[in-house]
PAPA-370552 format. One record per residue (C-alpha): residue number from 1; residue in three letters; x, y, z negated. Coordinates in pm, whole numbers. Each point is the difference from the previous one (the first is absolute). Example, Ala and Ser with C-alpha at 12.3 -4.5 7.8 and 13.67 -1.06 7.14 Angstrom:
2
<k 1	r ala	u 1230	v -450	w -780>
<k 2	r ser	u 137	v 344	w 66>
END
This chain:
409
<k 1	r unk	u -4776	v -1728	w -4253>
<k 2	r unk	u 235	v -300	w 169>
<k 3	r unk	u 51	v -176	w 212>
<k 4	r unk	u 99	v -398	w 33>
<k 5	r unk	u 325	v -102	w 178>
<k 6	r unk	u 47	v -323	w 221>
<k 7	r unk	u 286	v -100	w 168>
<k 8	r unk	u -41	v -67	w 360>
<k 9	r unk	u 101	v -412	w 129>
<k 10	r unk	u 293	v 169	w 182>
<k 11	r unk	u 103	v 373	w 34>
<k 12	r unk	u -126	v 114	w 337>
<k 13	r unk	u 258	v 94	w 247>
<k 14	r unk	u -167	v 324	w 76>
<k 15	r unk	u 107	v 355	w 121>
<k 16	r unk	u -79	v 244	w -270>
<k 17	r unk	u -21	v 422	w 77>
<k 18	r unk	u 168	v 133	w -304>
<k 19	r unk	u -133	v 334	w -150>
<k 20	r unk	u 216	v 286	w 15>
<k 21	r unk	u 167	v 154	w -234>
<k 22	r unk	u -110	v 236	w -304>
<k 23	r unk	u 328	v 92	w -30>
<k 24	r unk	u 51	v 139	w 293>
<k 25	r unk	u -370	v 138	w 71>
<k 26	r unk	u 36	v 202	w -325>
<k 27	r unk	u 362	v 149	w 57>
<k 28	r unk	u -113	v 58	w 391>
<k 29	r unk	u -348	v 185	w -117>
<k 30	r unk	u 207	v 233	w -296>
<k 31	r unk	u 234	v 52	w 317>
<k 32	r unk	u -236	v 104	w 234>
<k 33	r unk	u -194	v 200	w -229>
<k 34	r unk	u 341	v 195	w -74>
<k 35	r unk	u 90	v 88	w 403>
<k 36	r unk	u -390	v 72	w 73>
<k 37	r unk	u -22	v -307	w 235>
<k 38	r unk	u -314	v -10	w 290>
<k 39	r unk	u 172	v -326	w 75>
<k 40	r unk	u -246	v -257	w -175>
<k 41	r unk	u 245	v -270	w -163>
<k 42	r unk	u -78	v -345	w 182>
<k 43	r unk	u -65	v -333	w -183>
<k 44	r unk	u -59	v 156	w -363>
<k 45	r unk	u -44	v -279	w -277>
<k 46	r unk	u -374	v -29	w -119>
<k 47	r unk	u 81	v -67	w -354>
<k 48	r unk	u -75	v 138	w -267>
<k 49	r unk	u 289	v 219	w -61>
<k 50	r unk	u 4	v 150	w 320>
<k 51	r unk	u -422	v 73	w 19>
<k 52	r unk	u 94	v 174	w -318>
<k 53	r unk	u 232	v 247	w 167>
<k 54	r unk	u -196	v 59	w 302>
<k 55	r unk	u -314	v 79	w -226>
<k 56	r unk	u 217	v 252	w -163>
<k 57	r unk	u 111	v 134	w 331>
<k 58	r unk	u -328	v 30	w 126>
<k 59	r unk	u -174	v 171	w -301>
<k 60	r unk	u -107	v 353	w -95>
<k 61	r unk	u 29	v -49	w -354>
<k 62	r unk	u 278	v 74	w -204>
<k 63	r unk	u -19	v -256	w -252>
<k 64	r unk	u 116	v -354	w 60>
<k 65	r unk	u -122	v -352	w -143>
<k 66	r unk	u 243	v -269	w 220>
<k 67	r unk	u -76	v -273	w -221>
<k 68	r unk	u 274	v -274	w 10>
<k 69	r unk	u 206	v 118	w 253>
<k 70	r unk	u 328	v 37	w -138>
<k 71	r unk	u 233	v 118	w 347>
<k 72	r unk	u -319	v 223	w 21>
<k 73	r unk	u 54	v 159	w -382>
<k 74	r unk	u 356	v 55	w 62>
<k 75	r unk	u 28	v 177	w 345>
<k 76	r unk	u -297	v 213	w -34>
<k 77	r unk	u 115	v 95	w -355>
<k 78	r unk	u 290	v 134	w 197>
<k 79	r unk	u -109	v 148	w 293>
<k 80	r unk	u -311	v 159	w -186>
<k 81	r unk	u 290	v 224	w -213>
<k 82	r unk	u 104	v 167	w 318>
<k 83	r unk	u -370	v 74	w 119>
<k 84	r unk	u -113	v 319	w -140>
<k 85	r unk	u -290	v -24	w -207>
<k 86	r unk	u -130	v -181	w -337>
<k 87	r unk	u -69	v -391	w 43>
<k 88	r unk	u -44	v -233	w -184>
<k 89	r unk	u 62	v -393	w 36>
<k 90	r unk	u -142	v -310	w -223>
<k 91	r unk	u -3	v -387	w 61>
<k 92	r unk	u -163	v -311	w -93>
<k 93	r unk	u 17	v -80	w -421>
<k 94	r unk	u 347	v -229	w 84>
<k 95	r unk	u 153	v 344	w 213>
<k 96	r unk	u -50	v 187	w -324>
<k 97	r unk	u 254	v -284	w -186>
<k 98	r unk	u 267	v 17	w 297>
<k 99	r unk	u 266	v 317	w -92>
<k 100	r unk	u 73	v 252	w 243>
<k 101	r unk	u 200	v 237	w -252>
<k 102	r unk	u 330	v -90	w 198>
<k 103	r unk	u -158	v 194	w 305>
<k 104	r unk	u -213	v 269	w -180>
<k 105	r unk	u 323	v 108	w -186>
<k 106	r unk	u 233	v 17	w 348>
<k 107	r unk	u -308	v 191	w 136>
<k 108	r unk	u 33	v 259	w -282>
<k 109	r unk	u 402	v 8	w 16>
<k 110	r unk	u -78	v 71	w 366>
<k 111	r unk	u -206	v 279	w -27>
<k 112	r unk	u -350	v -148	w 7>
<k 113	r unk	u -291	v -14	w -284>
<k 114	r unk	u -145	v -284	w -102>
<k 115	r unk	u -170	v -103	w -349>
<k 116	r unk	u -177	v -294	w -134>
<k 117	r unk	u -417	v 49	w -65>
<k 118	r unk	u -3	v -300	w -249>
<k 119	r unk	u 304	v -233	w -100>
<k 120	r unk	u 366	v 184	w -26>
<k 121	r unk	u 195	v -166	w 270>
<k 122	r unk	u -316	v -173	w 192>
<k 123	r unk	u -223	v 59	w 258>
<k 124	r unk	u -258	v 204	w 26>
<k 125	r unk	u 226	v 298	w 142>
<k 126	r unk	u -121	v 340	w 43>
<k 127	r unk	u 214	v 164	w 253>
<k 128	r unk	u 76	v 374	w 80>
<k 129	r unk	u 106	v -4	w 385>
<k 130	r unk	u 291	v 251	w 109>
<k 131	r unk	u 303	v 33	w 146>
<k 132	r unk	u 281	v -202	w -161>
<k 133	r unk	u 392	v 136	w 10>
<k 134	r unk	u 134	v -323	w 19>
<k 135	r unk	u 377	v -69	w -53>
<k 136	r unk	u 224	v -243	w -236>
<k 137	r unk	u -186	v -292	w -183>
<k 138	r unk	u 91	v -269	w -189>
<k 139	r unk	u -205	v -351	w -54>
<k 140	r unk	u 48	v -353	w -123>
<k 141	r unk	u 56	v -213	w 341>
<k 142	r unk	u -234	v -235	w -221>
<k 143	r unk	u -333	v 109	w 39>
<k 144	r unk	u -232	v -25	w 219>
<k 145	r unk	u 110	v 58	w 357>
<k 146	r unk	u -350	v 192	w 99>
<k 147	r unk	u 115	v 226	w -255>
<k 148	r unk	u 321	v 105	w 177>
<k 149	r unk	u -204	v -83	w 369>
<k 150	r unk	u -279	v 275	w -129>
<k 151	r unk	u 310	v 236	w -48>
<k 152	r unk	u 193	v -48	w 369>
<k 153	r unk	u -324	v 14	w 191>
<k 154	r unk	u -42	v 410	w -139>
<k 155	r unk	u 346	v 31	w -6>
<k 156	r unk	u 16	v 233	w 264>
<k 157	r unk	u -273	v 226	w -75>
<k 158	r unk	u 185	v 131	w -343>
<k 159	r unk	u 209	v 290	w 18>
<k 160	r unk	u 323	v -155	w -37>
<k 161	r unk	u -70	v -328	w 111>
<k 162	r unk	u 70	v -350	w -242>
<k 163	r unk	u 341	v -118	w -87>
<k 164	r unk	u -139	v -322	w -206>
<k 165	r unk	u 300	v -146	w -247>
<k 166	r unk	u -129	v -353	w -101>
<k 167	r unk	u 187	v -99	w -274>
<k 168	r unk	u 52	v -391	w -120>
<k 169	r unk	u -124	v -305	w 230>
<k 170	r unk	u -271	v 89	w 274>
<k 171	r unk	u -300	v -175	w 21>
<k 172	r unk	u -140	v -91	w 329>
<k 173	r unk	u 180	v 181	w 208>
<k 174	r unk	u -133	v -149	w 335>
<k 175	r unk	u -282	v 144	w -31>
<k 176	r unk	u 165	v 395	w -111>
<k 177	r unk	u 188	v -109	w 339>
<k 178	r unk	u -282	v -85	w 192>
<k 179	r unk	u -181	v 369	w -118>
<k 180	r unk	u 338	v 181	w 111>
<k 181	r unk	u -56	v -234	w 350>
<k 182	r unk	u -355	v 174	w 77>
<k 183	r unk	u 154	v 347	w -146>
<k 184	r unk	u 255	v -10	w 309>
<k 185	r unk	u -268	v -95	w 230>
<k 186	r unk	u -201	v 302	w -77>
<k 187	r unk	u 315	v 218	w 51>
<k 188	r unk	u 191	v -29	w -342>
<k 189	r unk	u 339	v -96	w -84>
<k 190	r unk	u 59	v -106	w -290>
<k 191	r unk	u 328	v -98	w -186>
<k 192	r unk	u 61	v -249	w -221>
<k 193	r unk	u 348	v -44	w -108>
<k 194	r unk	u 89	v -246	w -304>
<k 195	r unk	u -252	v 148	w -282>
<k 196	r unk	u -107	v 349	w 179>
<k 197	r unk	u -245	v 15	w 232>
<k 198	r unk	u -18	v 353	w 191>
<k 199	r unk	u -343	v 113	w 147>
<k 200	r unk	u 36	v 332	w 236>
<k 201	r unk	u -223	v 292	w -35>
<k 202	r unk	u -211	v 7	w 348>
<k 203	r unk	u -359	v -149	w 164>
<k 204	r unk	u -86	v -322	w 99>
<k 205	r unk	u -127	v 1	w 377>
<k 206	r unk	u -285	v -179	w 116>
<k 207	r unk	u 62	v -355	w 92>
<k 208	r unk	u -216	v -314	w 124>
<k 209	r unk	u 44	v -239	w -228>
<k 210	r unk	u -114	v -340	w 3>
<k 211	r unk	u -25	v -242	w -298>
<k 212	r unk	u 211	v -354	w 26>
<k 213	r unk	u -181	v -335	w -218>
<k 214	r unk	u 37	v -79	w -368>
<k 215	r unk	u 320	v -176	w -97>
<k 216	r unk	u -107	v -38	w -342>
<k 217	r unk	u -353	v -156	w 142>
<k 218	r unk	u 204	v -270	w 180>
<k 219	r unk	u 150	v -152	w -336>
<k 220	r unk	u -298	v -97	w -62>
<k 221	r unk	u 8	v -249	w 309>
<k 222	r unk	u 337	v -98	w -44>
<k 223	r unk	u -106	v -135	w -317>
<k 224	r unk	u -280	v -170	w 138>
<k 225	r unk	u 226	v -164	w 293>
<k 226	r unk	u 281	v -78	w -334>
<k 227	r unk	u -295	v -200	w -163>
<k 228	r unk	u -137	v -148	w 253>
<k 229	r unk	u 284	v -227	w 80>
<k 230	r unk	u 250	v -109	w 286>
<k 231	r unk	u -115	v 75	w 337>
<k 232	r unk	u -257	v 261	w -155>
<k 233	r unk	u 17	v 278	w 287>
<k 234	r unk	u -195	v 331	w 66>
<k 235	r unk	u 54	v 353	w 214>
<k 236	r unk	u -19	v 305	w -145>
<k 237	r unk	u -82	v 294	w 202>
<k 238	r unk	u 56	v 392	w -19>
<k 239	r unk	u 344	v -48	w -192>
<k 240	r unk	u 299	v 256	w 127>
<k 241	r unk	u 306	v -209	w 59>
<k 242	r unk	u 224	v 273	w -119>
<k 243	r unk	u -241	v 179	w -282>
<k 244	r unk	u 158	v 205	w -253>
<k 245	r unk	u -264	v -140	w -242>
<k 246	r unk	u 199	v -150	w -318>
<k 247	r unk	u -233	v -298	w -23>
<k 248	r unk	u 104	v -80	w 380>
<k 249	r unk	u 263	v -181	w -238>
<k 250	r unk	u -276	v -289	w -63>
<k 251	r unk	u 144	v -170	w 317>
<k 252	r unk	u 370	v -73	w -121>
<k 253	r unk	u -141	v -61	w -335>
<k 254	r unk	u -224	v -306	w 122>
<k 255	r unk	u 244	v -179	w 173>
<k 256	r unk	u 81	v -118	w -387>
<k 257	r unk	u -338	v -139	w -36>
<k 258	r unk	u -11	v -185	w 392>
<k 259	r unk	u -153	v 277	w 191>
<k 260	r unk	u 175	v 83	w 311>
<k 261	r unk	u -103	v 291	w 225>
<k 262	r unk	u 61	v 101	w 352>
<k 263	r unk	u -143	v 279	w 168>
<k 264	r unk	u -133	v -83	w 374>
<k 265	r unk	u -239	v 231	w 207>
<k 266	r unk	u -295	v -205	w -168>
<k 267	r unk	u 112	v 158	w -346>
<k 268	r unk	u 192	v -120	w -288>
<k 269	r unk	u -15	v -374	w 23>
<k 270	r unk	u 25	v -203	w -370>
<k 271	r unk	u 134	v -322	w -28>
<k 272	r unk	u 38	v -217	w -323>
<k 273	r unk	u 301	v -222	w 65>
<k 274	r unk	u 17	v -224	w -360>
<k 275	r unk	u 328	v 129	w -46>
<k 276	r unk	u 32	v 228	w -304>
<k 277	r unk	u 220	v 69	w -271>
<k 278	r unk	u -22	v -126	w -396>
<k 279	r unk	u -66	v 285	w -197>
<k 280	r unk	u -63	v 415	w 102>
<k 281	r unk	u 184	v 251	w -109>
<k 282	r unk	u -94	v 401	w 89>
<k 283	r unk	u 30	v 353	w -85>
<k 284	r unk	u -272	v 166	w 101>
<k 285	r unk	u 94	v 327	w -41>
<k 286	r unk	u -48	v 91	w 359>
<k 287	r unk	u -334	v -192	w 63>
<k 288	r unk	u -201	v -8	w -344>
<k 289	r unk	u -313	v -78	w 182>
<k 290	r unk	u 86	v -340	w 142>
<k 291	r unk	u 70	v -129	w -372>
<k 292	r unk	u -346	v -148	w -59>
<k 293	r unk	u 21	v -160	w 330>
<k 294	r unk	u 295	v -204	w -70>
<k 295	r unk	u -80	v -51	w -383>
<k 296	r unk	u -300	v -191	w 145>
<k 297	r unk	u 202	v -173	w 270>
<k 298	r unk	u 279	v -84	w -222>
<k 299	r unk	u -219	v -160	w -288>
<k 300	r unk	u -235	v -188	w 242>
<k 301	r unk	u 341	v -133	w 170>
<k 302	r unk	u 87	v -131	w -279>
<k 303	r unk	u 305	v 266	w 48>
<k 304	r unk	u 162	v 122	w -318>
<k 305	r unk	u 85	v 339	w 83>
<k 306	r unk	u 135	v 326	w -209>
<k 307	r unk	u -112	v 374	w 102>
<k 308	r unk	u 148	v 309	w -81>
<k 309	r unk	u -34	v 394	w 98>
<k 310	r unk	u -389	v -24	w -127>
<k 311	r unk	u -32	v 326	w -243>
<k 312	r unk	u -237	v 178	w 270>
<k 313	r unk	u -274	v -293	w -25>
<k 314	r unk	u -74	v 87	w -354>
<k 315	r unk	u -176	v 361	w 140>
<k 316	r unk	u -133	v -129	w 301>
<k 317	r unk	u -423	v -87	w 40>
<k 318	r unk	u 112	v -237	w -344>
<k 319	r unk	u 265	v -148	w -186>
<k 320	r unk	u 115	v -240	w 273>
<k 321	r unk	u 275	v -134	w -158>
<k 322	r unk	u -273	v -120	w -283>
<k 323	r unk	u -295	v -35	w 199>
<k 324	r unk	u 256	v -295	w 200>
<k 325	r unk	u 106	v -136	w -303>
<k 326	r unk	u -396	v -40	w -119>
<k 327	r unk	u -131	v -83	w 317>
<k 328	r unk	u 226	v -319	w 100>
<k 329	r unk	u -30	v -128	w -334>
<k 330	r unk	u -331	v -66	w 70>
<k 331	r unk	u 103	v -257	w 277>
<k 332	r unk	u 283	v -171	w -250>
<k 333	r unk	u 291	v 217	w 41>
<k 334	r unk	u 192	v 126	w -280>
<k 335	r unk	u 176	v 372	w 108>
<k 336	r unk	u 262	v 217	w -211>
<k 337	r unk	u 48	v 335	w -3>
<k 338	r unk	u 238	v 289	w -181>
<k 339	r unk	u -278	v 221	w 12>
<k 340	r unk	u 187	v 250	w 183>
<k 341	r unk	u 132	v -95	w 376>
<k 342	r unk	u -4	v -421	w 42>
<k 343	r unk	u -228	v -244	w 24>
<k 344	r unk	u 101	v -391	w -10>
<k 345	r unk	u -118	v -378	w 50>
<k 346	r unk	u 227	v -235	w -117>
<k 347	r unk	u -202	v -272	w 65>
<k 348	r unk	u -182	v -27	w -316>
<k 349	r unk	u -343	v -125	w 5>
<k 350	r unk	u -321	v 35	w -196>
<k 351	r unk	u -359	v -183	w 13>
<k 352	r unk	u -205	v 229	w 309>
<k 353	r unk	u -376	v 103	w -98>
<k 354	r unk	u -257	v -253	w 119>
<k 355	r unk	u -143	v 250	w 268>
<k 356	r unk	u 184	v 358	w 105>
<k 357	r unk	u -146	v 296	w 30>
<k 358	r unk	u 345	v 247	w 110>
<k 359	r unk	u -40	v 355	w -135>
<k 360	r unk	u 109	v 211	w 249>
<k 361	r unk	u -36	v 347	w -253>
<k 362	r unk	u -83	v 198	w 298>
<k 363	r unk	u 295	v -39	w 169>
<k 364	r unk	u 6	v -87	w 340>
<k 365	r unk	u 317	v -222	w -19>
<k 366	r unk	u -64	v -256	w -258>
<k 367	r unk	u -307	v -55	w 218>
<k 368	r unk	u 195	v -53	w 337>
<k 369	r unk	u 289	v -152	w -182>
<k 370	r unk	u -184	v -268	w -175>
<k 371	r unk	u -297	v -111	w 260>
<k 372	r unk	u 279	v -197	w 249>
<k 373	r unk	u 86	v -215	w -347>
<k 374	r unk	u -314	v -212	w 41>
<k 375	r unk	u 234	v -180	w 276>
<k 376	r unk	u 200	v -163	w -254>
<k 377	r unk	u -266	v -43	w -315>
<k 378	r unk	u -195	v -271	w 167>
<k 379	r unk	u -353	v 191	w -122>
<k 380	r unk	u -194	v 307	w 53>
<k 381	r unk	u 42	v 257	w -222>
<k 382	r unk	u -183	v 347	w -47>
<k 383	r unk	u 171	v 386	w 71>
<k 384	r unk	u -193	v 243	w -206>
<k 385	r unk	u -64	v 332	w 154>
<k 386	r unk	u 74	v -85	w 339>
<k 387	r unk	u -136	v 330	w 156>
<k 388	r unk	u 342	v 154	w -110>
<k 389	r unk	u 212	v -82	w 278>
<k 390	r unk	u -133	v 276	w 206>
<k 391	r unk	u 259	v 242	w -227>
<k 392	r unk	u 222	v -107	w 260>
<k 393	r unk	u -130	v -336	w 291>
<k 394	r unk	u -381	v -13	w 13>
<k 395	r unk	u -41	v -278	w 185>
<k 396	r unk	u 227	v -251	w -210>
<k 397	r unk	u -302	v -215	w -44>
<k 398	r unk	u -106	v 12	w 368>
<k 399	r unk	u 342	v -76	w 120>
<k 400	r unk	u 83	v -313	w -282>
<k 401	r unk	u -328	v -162	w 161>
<k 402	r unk	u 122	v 28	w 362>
<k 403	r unk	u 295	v -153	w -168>
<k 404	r unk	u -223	v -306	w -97>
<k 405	r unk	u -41	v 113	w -398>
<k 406	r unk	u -364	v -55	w -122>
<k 407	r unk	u -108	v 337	w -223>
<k 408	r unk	u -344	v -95	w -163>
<k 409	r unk	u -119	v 285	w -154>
END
C-alpha cells in the first residue's frame, strides 16, 4: 500500500499538538516498573514502541514478541536480567538483523545470563532473570546509547552498583543525559565525571511523572516551514522549552536553513525568514535521528551540505545512511557516502524517475522525513508503507492535512 502526496497552495499557519515522546515514555515506564509506581505516568506516547512495552508490562506470559521496537528490545533486555525467572524476548524479522551483543556481553560481565535462541550475537534472547553483582565495566562510548541507558536504569538494583568506563568518543550523549535526568527524579544520583559514570546501589521511589512532546517529531515541521518558503509560519504545541531531549537541538540547527523559533504561551512559534546560509555542515553525533530530516531539507534547498557522526544509522530500522542515498536519487540528487559515518551532497545531479514511489523500508523516518519534500518538487509523489509512522507519531498523516497537504490514498 501508498499513498499519493500533494503539496498544499500555501502551508497552513496552523497550531499543531505534537506527540510525546517515546523516549521518554519508555525510560519513564522501565523507571516506574523498577520503584513499583501506583502513580500512572501521564501523557504516555501511543506509538508503537511504547504499546510494545506496556503490552509487556501488562502480560502474564513470559515470552516476548515486541516486534520493531528497538528502545523496547534494549531496556527490557536489561531489566528482564534482574527479574527472576526464565524469559524470553524476539522481534520483528529486521530486530533479528540489529546486534545487541554489546549489551548481552556487559549483562554477563555483570552477573546476569543471557544467550542467543538463533543467531550468535542477535536477537531472539533467552534470558535467565536473577540478581546481578554489579560493579566495574568497561564499553565503547560508540554504541548505541540505549545500550548504556538499559544499564543506568538497573544500576541500582545490582549488588555493587555500575561504575560504566566508556572508552573512545560517546555517541549521543543527550539522550544517556536525559536517562540520568529521570534517574534523579525517581530518587537517584548519578555521577558522571569525564568517562565514568557512577550509579549508587539503592531504590527508586515512586514518582508522578508526566511525559513532555516529541522533539524529534517537530523536525519534521521545521522542514516543512524550511520548504515552504519566506514567511512560511506554524505553532507547535506540547514542546518543553528547556527539554533534556538531544533532538531539542533541531531548533539552533534550523536557523541555518531560515527557520526561526520563539517560544510564546501559544507554543513554539516557526518562522521562515529567507535568510539562510550556503552550504550545511554537521556532526551528528549527538542527534543521529534528525539526519534524514535535514538530508531532505538540504537537497530540496538546493543546500550542499556534509554530515558526519552517522555510524549508529547503519543498525537502526535500516541502513539509513543508504536507504538516503537511494531514496533522493530517485528525485535527481546525487549523494556520497564513506560507508561508515558521513553522508554528502555536493551538488551533483542526476536525471529523477518519471514518477516516485519513496521506500520508506519500514522505517518511520524516511517516511516523515521525505513527505514535507513534495513542497519543493512541484508534483505529487507516492510514500510506500505509510502505516509505519505509528513506530513513533500516528497521526503524521492527520496532522500534514490540517497543515493543508493532500494524502490520496
Amino acid at each position: 500500500m501508498s499513498i499519493s502526496i500533494l503539496a498544499p497552495e500555501k502551508l497552513l499557519p496552523v497550531s499543531v499538538e505534537l506527540p510525546t515522546s517515546k523516549s521518554i515514555s519508555n525510560r519513564l515506564l522501565i523507571l516506574n516498573a523498577l520503584s513499583y509506581s501506583a502513580h500512572p505516568i501521564k501523557n504516555l506516547s501511543d506509538s508503537d514502541d511504547t504499546d510494545a512495552m506496556l503490552r509487556v508490562f501488562s502480560s502474564n506470559s513470559r515470552d516476548f514478541d515486541i516486534g520493531a521496537a528497538g528502545t523496547t528490545m534494549r531496556f527490557l533486555t536489561a531489566y528482564l536480567a534482574k527479574q527472576v525467572g526464565e524469559w524470553t524476548l524476539t522481534g520483528s524479522t529486521r530486530m533479528k538483523q540489529r546486534p545487541i551483543h554489546v549489551l548481552v556481553d556487559a549483562l554477563n560481565k555483570l552477573g546476569g545470563r543471557v544467550e542467543y535462541i538463533e543467531k550468535e550475537g542477535f536477537p531472539p534472547l533467552r534470558i535467565f532473570g536473577s540478581a546481578l553483582v554489579g560493579g566495574d565495566l568497561e564499553l565503547p562510548g560508540d554504541v548505541s546509547s540505549q545500550y548504556i541507558s538499559a544499564l543506568l536504569m538497573i544500576g541500582p538494583y545490582m549488588e555493587k552498583g555500575l561504575r560504566l568506563k566508556l572508552t573512545g568518543n560517546i555517541t549521543s550523549r543527550p539522550y544517556i543525559q536525559l536517562t540520568i535526568k529521570l534517574m534523579e527524579q525517581f530518587g537517584i544520583k548519578c555521577k558522571w565525571k569525564d568517562a565514568l559514570i557512577e550509579v549508587p546501589a539503592g531504590v527508586y521511589q515512586p514518582v508522578a511523572a508526566k511525559v513532555e512532546g516529541d522533539w524529534s517529531a517537530a523536525s519534521y515541521w521545521f522542514e516543512a516551514v524550511a520548504l515552504a518558503g519566506e514567511g512560511a509560519h506554524l505553532v507547535l504545541k506540547g514542546l518543553d522549552r528547556y527539554s533534556w531531549q538531544g533532538d531539542a537541538a533541531v531548533a539552533r540547527l534550523f536557523e541555518s536553513l531560515g527557520v526561526q523559533h520563539k517560544f510564546s504561551n501559544k507554543g513554539l512559534q516557526l518562522t521562515n525568514t529567507g535568510k539562510r546560509t550556503a552550504a550545511f555542515r554537521h556532526d551528528f553525533t549527538e542527534e543521529p535521528d534528525l539526519a534524514q530530516t535535514f538530508a531532505v531539507t538540504c537537497a530540496f534547498l538546493d543546500m550542499p551540505f556534509t554530515f558526519t557522526g552517522l555510524h549508529t544509522l547503519k543498525i537502526k530500522e535500516t541502513d539509513r545512511i543508504q536507504a538516503l542515498i537511494k531514496e533522493l536519487a530517485k528525485f535527481g540528487y546525487v549523494l556520497h557516502s564513506n560507508d561508515r559515518d558521513n553522508l554528502e551532497w555536493k551538488g551533483e545531479r542526476c536525471t529523477p524517475a518519471e514518477q516516485v514511489e519513496v521506500a520508506t523500508y519500514k522505517d518511520h523516518r524516511m517516511a516523515m522525513a521525505f513527505a514535507p519534500a513534495v513542497l519543493k518538487t512541484g508534483y505529487a509523489f507516492s510514500v510506500a508503507d505509510p502505516g509505519v509512522v505509528s513506530k513513533s507519531y500516528p497521526r503524521f498523516w492527520e496532522d500534514l492535512a490540517q497543515a493543508g497537504f493532500r494524502i490520496q490514498k
